[in-house]
C-alpha positions as CSV (number, residue, x, y, z in Angstrom):
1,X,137.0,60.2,115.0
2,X,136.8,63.2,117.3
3,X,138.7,65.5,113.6
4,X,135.5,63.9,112.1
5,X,132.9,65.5,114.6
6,X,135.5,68.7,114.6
7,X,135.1,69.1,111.0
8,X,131.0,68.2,110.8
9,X,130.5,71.1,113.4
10,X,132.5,73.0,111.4
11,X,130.7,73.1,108.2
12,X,127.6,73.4,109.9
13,X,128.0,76.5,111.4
14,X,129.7,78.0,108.3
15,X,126.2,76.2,106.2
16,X,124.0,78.1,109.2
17,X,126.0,81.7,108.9
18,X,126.1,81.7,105.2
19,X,122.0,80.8,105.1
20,X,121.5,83.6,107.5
21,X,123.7,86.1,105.6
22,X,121.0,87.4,103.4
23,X,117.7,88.8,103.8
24,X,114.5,87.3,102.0
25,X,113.5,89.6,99.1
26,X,109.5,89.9,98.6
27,X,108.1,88.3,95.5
28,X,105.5,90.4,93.4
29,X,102.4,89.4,95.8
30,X,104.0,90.6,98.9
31,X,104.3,93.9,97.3
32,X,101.2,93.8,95.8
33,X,99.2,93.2,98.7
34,X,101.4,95.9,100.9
35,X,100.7,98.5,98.4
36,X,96.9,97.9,98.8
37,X,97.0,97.5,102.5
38,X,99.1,100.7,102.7
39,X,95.8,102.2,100.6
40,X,93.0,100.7,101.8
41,X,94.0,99.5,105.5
42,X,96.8,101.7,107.1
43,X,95.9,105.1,105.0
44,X,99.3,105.3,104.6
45,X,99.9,106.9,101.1
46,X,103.7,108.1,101.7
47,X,104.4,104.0,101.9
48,X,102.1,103.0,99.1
49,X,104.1,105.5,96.6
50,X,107.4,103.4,97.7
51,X,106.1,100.0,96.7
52,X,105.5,101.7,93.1
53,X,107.6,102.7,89.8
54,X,108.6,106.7,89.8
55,X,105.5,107.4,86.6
56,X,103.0,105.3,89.0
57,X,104.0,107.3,92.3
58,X,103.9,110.1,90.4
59,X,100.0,109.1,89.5
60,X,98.6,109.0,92.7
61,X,100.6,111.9,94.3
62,X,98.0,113.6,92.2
63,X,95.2,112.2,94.1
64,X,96.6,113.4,97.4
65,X,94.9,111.4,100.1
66,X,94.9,107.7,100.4
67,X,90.8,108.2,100.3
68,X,90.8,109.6,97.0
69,X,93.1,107.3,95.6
70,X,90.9,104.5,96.5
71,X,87.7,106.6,95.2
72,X,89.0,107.8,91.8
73,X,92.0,106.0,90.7
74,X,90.8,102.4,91.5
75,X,87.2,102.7,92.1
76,X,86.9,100.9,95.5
77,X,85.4,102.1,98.7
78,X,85.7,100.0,101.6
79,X,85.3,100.5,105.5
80,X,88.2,97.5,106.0
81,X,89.1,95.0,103.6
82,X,91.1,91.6,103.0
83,X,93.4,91.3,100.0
84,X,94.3,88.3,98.6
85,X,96.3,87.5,95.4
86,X,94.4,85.5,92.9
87,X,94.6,81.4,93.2
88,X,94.7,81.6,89.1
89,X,97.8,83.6,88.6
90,X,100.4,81.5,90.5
91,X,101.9,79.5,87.5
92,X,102.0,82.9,85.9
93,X,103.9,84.3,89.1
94,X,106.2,81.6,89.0
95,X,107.4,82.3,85.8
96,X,107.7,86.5,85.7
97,X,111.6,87.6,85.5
98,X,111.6,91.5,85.5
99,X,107.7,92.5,84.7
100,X,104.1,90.5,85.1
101,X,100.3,91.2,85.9
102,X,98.9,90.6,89.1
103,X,95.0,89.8,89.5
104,X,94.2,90.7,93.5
105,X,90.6,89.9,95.2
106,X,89.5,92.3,97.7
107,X,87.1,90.9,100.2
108,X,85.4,94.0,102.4
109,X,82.6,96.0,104.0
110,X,81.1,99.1,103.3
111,X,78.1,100.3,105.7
112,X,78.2,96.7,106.8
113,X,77.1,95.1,103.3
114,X,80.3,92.7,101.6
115,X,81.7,93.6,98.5
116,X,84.0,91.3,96.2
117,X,86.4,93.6,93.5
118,X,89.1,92.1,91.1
119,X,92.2,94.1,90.3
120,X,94.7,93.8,87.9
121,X,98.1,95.4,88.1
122,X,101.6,95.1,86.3
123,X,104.7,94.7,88.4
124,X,108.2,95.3,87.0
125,X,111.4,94.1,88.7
126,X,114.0,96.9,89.3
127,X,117.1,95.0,90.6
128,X,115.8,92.7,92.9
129,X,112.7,94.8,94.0
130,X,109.3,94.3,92.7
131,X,107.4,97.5,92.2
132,X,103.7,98.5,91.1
133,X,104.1,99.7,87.2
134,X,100.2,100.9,86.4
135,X,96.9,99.9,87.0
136,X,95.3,97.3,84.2
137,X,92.0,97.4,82.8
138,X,89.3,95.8,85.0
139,X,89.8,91.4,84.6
140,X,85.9,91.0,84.4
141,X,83.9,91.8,81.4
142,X,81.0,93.8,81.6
């Protein structure tokens, strides 16, 4: 009986070192929602361009400033502002293998008034990191 107990302890700490041997990999919302709160929240434009594909990076060096990126690449002002991913897309999340599109919902203020935006983005898969591809046309008809 006490080989028994040796043995259980056993493979539970091997079960507990192998879970614990690798670290969780962000799925495409995660990144998603970094990218923009690099933008929009932490005016941090050096970490936005390394959540993105080399063309896309490439696409808002040109802008410069994390201000002007916001301004004239997506159109979107805001004073602070909450990111969400879209409750529609998750059965199309689910089932992306190396590329998707990503619908976000930013929620914020701008000279204290609330303002609602939808964006949609594509996401490719480069080994196992999800990485902003380009920015899609806007989801909402006019």
């Amino acid at each position: 009986m006490n080989s028994i107990k040796k043995n259980f302890f056993m493979i539970i700490v091997a079960l507990a070192m192998f879970g614990c041997g690798s670290e969780p990999k962000e799925n495409a919302e995660d990144v998603a929602i970094a990218f923009f709160n690099a933008i929009y929240n932490q005016n941090d434009i050096n970490k936005a361009k390394k959540l993105c594909t080399t063309n896309f990076a490439n696409e808002i060096s040109k802008y410069v400033t994390t201000k002007n990126v916001a301004r004239r690449l997506f159109n979107m002002s805001f004073d602070s502002v909450e990111i969400d991913a879209a409750l529609g897309d998750m059965k199309v999340r689910g089932e992306f293998k190396d590329s998707g599109k990503l619908t976000l919902l930013f929620t914020g203020y701008r000279q204290e008034k609330i303002y609602k935006e939808l964006k949609k983005i594509k996401l490719i898969k480069q080994g196992d990191i999800w990485l902003i591809d380009e920015l899609l046309r806007d989801p909402t008809p006019y």
